[in-house]
C-alpha positions as CSV (number, residue, x, y, z in Angstrom):
1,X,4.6,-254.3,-98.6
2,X,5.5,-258.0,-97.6
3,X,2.2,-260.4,-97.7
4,X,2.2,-261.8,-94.8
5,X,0.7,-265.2,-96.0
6,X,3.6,-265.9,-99.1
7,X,5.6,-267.0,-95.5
8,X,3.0,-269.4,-94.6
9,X,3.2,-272.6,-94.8
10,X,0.7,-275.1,-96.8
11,X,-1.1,-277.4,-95.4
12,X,0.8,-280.2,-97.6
13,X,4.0,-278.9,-96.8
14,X,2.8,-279.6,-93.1
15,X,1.1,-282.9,-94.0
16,X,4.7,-283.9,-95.6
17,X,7.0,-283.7,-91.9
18,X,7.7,-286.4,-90.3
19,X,6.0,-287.4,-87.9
20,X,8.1,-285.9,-85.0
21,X,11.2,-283.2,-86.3
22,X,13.9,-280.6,-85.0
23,X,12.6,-276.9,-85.6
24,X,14.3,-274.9,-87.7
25,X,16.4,-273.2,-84.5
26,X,17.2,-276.8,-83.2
27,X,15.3,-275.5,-80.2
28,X,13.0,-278.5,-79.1
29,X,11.8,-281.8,-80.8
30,X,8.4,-280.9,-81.8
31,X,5.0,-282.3,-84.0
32,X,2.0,-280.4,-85.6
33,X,-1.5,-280.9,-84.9
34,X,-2.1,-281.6,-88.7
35,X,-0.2,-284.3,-88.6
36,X,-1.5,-285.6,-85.3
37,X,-5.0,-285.4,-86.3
38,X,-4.2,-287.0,-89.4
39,X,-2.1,-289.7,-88.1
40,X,-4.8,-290.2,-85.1
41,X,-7.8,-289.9,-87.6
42,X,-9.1,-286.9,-85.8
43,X,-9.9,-283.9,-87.5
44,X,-7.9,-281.2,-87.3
45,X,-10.6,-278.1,-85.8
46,X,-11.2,-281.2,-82.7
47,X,-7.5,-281.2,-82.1
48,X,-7.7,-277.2,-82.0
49,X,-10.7,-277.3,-79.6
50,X,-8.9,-279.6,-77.3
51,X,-5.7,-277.7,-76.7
52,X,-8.3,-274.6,-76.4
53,X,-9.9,-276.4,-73.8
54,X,-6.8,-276.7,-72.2
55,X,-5.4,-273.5,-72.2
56,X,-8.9,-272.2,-70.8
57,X,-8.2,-274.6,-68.0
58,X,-4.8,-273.2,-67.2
59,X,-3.2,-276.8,-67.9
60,X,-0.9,-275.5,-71.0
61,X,0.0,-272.4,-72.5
62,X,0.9,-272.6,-76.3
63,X,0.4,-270.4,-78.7
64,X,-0.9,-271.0,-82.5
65,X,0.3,-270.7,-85.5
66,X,-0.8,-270.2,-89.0
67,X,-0.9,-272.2,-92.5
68,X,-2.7,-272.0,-96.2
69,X,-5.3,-274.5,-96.7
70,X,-6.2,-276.0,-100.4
71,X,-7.8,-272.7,-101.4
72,X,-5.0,-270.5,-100.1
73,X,-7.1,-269.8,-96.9
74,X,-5.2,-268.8,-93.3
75,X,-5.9,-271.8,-91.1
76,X,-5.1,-272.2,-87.6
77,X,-2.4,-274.7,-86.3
78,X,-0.1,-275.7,-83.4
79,X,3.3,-276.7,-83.4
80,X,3.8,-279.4,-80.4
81,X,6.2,-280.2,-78.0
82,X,6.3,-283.5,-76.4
83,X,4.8,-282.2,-73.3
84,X,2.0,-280.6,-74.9
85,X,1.5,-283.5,-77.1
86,X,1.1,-285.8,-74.6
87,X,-1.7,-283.9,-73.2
88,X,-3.5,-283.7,-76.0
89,X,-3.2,-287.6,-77.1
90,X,-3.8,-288.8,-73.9
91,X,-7.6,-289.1,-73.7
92,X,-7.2,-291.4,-77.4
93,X,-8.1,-294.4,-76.8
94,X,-8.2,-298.4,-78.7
95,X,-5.2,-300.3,-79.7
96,X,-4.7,-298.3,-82.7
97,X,-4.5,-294.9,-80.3
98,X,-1.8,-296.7,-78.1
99,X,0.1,-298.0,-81.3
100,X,0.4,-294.3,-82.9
101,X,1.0,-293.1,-79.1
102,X,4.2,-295.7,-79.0
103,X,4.9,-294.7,-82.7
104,X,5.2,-290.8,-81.3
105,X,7.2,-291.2,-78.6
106,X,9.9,-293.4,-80.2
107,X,10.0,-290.9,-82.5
108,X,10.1,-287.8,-79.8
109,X,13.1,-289.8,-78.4
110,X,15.1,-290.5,-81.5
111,X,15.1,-287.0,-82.7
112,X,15.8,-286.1,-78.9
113,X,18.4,-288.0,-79.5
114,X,19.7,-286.2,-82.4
115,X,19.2,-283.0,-81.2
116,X,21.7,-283.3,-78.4
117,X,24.2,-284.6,-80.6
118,X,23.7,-281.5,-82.7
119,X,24.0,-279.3,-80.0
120,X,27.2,-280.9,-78.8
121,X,29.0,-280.8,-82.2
122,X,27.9,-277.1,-82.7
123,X,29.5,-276.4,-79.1
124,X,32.6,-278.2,-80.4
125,X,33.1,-276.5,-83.2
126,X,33.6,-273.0,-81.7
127,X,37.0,-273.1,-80.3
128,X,38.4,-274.6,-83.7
129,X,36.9,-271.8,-85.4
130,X,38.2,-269.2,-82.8
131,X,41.7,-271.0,-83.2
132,X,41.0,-270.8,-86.8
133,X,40.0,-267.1,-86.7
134,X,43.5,-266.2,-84.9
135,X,45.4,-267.5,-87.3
136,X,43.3,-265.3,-90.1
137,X,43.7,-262.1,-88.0
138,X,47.5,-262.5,-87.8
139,X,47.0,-262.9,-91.5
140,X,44.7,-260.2,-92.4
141,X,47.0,-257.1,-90.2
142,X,50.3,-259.2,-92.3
143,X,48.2,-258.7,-95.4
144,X,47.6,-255.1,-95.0
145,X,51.0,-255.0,-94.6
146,X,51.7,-255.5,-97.9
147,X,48.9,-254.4,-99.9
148,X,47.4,-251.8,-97.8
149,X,45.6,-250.6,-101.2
150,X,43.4,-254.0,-101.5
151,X,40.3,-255.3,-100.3
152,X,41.7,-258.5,-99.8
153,X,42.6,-258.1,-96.4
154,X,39.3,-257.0,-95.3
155,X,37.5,-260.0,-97.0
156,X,39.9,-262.3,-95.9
157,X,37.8,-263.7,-93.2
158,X,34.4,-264.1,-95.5
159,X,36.5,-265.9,-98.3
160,X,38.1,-268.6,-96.0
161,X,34.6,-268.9,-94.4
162,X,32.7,-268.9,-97.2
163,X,35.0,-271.4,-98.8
164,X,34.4,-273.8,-95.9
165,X,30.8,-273.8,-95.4
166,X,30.5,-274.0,-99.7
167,X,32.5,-277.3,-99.3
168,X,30.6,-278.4,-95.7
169,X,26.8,-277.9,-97.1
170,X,27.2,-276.3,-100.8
171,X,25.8,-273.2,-99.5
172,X,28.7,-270.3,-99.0
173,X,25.8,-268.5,-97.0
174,X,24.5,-271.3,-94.5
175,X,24.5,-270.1,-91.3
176,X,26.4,-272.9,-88.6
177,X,23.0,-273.2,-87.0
178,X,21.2,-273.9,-90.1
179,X,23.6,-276.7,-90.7
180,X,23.4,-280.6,-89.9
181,X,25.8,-282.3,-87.6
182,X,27.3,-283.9,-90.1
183,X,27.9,-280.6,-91.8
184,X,29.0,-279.2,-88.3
185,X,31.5,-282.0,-88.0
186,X,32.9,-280.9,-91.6
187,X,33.5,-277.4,-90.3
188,X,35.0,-278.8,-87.2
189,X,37.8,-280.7,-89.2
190,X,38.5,-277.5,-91.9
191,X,38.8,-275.1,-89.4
192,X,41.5,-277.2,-87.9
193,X,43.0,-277.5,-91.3
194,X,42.9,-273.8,-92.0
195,X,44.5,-272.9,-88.7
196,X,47.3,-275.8,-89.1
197,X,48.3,-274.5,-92.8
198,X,48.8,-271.1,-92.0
199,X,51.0,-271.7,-88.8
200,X,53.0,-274.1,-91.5
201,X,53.0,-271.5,-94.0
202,X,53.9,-269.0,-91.8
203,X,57.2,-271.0,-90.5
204,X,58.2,-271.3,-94.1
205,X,58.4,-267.3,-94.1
206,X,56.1,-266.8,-97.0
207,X,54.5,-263.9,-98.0
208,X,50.8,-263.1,-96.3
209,X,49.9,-262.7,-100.2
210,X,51.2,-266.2,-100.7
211,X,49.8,-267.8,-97.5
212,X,46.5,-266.4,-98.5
213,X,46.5,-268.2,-101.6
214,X,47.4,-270.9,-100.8
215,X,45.3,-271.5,-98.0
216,X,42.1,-270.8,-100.2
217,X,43.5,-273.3,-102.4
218,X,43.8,-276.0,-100.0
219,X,40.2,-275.7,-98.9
220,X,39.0,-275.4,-102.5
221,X,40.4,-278.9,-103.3
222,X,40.0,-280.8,-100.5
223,X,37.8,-284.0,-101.2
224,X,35.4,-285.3,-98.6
């Protein structure tokens, strides 16, 4: 049986974010009310009692989250949006409060910022790899061709992709939304490379066995 709490985070892993980062899903830009009460020298159970107050009122509907505290206790937390954030900051008051409130927000917008870029380079990167997966159909039907008995026509497909995203991130089994846009970008480029060789190869009337390997070795000793 999975314990729940060994996929909890800890409070210092929490404490340790920036200030204002991309979730894991690149779904919103987004803070935590650990670091908020921390960087707004609040403690952390006031924070929780104001966004309780204002879900009683109707005024914002979030849901908590949990993380391990010094002792390995489960602890209470909320992940913020900006929205939600500025609610809950808005009532701080003093120079300081409108310093870390400025800080926030430049920071909401930068990794706004950032966030649309990375959702624009993982849309550009699907036709390339469509293109890129015609050309390594057409290979895998020549491949059983002429070694119907191997598995090498089967795998075709997770070899070449494997290969790319090992030389893109150095993880064969990153997922393309777990990757950075400058990872992304990398794909971009080496699907158009893998398509391109195989439509040269396949001019040259090779051999699928031949185009295979050779297409594996380009990839493998490409230098970025």
């Amino acid at each position: 049986m999975i314990n729940e709490s060994e996929n909890l985070p800890t409070k210092v892993e929490l404490l340790q974010q920036a200030l204002v980062v991309i979730d894991k899903d690149h779904k919103q830009v987004c803070t935590n009310t650990l670091k908020v009460a921390e960087h707004f020298g609040k403690r952390p159970a006031d924070i929780n009692r104001r966004i309780g107050n204002l879900i009683k009122k109707g005024k914002c509907k979030i849901a908590p989250t949990y993380y391990l505290d010094e002792q390995g206790r489960k602890q209470k937390y909320y992940v913020l949006n900006r929205k939600i954030f500025s609610q809950i900051v808005l009532g701080f008051t003093g120079d300081k409060a409108e310093d870390f409130r400025t800080e926030y927000v430049e920071q909401f917008e930068k990794n706004l910022e950032e966030l649309l870029e990375w959702r624009n380079t993982r849309h550009d990167v699907i036709q390339p790899t469509k293109t890129a997966n015609d050309s390594i159909e057409w290979l895998r039907l020549e491949l059983i061709k002429e070694i119907p008995e191997s598995r090498k026509p089967g795998l075709i497909y997770i070899h070449i992709q494997n290969q790319i995203n090992r030389l893109a991130s150095g993880n064969a089994g990153i997922k393309r939304n777990d990757m950075s846009t400058e990872q992304l970008k990398i794909v971009e480029w080496l699907e158009i490379q893998v398509h391109e060789e195989i439509e040269r190869l396949k001019a040259l009337d090779l051999s699928a066995v031949e185009i295979r390997a050779q297409v594996l070795e380009l990839i493998k000793e490409t230098q970025l």
